[in-house]
C-alpha positions as CSV (number, residue, x, y, z in Angstrom):
1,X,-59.6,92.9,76.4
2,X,-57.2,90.1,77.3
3,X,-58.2,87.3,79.1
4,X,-57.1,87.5,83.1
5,X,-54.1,86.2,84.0
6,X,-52.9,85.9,80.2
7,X,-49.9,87.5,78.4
8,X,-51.0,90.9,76.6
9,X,-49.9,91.5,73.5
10,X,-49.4,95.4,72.9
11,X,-46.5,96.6,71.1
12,X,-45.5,96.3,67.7
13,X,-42.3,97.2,66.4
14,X,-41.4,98.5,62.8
15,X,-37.3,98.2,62.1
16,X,-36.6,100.7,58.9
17,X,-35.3,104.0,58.2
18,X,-36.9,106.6,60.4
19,X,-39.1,109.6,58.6
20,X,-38.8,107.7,55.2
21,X,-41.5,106.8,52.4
22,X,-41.1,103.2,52.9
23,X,-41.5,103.5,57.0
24,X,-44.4,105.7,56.8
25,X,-46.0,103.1,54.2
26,X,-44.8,100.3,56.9
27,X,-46.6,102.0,59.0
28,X,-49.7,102.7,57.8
29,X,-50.0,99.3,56.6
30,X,-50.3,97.9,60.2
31,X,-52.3,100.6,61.3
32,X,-55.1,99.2,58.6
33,X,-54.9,95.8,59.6
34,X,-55.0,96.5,63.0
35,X,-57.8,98.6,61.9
36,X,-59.7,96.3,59.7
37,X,-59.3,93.7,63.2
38,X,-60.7,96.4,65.2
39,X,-57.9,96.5,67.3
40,X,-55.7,99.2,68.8
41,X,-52.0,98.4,69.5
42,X,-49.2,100.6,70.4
43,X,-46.6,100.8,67.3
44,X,-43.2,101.9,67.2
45,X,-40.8,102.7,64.9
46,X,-37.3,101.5,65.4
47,X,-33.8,102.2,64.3
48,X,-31.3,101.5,66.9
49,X,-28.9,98.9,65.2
50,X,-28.1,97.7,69.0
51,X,-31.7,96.1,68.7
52,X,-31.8,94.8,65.2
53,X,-28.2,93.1,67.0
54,X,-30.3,91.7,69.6
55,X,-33.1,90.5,67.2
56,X,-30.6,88.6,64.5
57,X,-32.1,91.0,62.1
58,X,-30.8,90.5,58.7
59,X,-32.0,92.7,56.6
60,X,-34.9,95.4,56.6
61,X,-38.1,96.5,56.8
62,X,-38.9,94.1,59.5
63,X,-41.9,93.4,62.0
64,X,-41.7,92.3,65.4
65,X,-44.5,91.5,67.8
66,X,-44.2,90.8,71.4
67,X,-40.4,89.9,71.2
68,X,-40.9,87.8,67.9
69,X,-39.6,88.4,64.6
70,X,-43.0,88.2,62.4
71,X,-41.3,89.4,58.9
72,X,-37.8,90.7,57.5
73,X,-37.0,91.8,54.4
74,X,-40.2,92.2,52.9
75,X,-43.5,94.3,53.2
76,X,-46.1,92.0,53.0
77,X,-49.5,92.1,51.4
78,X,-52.6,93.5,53.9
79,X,-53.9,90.0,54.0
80,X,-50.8,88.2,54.4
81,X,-50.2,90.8,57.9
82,X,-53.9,90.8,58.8
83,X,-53.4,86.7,59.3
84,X,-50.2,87.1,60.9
85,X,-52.0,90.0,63.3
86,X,-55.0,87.2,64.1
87,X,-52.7,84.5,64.5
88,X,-50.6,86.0,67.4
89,X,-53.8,87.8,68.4
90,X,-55.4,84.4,68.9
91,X,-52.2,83.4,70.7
92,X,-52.3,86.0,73.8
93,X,-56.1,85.4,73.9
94,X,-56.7,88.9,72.9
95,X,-60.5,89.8,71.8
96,X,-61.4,91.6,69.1
């Protein structure tokens, strides 16, 4: 639960290539490091190019929390996203 009065943090968006290998990986990459931070977060897969516009996205796969690009161009390892999932975690005073 989020602290009262505090920004929650609750979507997570995946820019890719819908119903690919590489999306569905993506995907079930977060899902374990949301998992392994006991943690459930809505996650979306997105491919409109007027929102990749509207992020500066340059390249692909890329992960965006909250309205923040988090990473772009690269997958990252499960340790490397489980710290980036803490941090911004820590951020909107989310407990876990």
């Amino acid at each position: 639960m989020a602290a009262i009065n505090t920004p929650i943090m609750n979507v997570i968006q995946l820019f890719g290539i819908s119903e690919t290998k590489d999306i569905n990986d993506w995907f079930s990459l977060v899902d374990e490091a949301l998992h392994e931070l006991e943690v459930e977060l809505d996650i979306q897969i997105v491919n409109d190019v007027q929102l990749f516009v509207y992020y500066n996205l340059s390249g692909i796969p890329a992960l965006v929390i909250n309205e923040e690009v988090v990473f772009q161009k690269e997958v990252p390892t499960l340790e490397a996203l489980t710290l980036a999932l803490k941090e911004r975690l820590d951020e909107f005073d989310v407990v876990y």
